[in-house]
N, C-alpha and C positions, 0 to 999 in steps of 0.2 A: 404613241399608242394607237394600234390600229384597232378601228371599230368599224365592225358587222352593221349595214345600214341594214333599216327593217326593207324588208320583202314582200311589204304589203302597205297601203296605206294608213296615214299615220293624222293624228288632228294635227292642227296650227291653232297657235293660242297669239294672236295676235296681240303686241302692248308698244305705245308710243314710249320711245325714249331708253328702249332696255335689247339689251344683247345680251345672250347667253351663250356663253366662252366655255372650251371643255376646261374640265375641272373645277372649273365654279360650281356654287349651291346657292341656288336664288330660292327663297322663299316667298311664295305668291298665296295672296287669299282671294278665296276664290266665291265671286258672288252671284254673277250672271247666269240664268237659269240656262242658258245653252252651256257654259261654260260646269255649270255643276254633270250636268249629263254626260260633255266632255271628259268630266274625272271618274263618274260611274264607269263609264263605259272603256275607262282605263285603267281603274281596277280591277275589270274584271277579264284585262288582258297582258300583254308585255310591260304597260304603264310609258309606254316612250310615249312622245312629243316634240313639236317643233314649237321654239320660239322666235315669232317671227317681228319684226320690228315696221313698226307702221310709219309711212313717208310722210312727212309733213307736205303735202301736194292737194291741191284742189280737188276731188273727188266728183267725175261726173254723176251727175241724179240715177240711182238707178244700179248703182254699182260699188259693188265690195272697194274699200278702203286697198292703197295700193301698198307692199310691203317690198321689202329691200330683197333684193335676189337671193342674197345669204342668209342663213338661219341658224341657230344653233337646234343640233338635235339634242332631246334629256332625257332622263328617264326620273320616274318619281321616285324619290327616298323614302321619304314621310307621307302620313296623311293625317290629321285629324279631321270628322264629321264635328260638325258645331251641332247645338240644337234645332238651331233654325236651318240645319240645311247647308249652311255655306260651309267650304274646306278653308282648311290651312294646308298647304304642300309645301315637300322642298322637294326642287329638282337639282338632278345632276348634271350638268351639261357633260358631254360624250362626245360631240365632235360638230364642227362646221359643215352646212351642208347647204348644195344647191334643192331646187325643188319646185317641182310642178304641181298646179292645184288640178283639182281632180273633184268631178262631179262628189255631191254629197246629200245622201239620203239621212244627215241626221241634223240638231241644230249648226251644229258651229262647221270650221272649215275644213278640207282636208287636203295634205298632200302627197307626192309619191315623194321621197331625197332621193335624189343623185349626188355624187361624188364629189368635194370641193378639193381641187385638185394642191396641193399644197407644195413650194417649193421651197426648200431647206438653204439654210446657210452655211455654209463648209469653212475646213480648215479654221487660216487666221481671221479671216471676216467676223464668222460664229463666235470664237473666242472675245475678240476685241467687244463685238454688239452684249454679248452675255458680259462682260466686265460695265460697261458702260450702264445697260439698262437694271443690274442689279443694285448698279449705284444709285440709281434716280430713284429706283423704288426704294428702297431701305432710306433714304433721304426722306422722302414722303410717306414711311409707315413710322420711322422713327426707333425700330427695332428689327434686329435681325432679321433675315427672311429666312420664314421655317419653307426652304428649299434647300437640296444640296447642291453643294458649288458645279455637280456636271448638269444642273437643269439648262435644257437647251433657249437659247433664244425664244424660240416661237413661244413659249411658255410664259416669259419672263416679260415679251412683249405687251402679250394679253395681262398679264399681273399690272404691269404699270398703266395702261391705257386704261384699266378699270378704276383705276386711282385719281382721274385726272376729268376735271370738272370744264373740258372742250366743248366745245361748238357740236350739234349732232352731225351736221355735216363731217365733221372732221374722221369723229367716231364712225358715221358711215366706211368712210374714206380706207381708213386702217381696217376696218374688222372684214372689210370683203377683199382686203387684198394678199394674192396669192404669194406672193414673192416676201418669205419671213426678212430678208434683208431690208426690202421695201417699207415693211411693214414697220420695221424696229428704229428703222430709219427715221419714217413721219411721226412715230410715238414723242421718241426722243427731242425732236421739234419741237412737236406740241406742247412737251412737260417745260424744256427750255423757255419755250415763247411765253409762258404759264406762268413761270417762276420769275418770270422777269416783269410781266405785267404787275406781278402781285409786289411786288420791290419797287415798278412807280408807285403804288398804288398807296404804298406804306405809309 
């Protein structure tokens, strides 16, 4: 699915430990007073956003918390206002995107997306990795996957990676890498390396 990046700049909602995948729906509460203004101020616009994933890195004094080059862009579904102020949202995630931060006259951050360039798996590759990773996932949901059997790899990747309780590093690793074969490749690793740790571990 191709998406329209916005054309203007966009917040960055920075959170340790979270990646947001297109077609995913992360639901976030929302408490931080820059962060509340974030969702005013996106209501009362296109509602997109970037979720940006914060590096586990030493932080010089002085300076914004560092974030992983990739992002997911989303767009907001829901909202609820609490009484006190704080949201409940669910976002859509809409596509992976690179991004440059960009001066900001309001609390929280902002950036411009650029294009995360995505390379496809063809022919018998495709087939064979979409056979493979539909198995590992339906292994680990324990029921059928409400997808249809022509859901392409790249898709199926991110389904299982979001399934699989790795190392951040690792999840870095796969969610910023371009090449879907690469990517379906080190998933399926991981779940294996995963499955196996958990069977000494029995």
């Amino acid at each position: 699915m191709h998406v329209q990046l916005p054309n203007t700049e966009v917040p960055i909602f920075p959170l340790p430990g979270a990646f947001l995948f297109p077609h995913q729906v992360m639901p976030l509460h929302i408490f931080e007073p820059r962060y509340r203004q974030m969702v005013e101020d996106l209501l009362d616009s296109a509602g997109r956003l970037v979720i940006g994933t914060l590096l586990r890195e030493p932080v010089p004094a002085g300076r914004p918390p560092q974030l992983l080059g990739v992002a997911g862009l989303g767009e907001i579904l829901r909202h609820q206002r609490l009484e006190d102020g704080r949201y409940q949202i669910l976002v859509l995630g809409l596509a992976r995107v690179r991004f440059e931060e960009v001066p900001s006259d309001r609390l929280y951050r902002r950036v411009r997306c650029l294009p995360f360039v995505e390379i496809d798996a063809a022919g018998a590759e495709a087939e064979e990795l979409a056979d493979r990773l539909r198995a590992a996932t339906s292994a680990r949901l324990h029921q059928p996957l409400p997808l249809p059997e022509s859901a392409p790899p790249g898709l199926l990747a991110d389904l299982l990676l979001q399934t699989l309780r790795a190392p951040q590093a690792i999840l870095e690793r796969a969610y910023v890498e371009p090449s879907v074969s690469r990517r379906a490749r080190l998933v399926l690793r991981a779940a294996e390396s995963g499955d196996a740790a958990a069977a000494d571990g029995a």
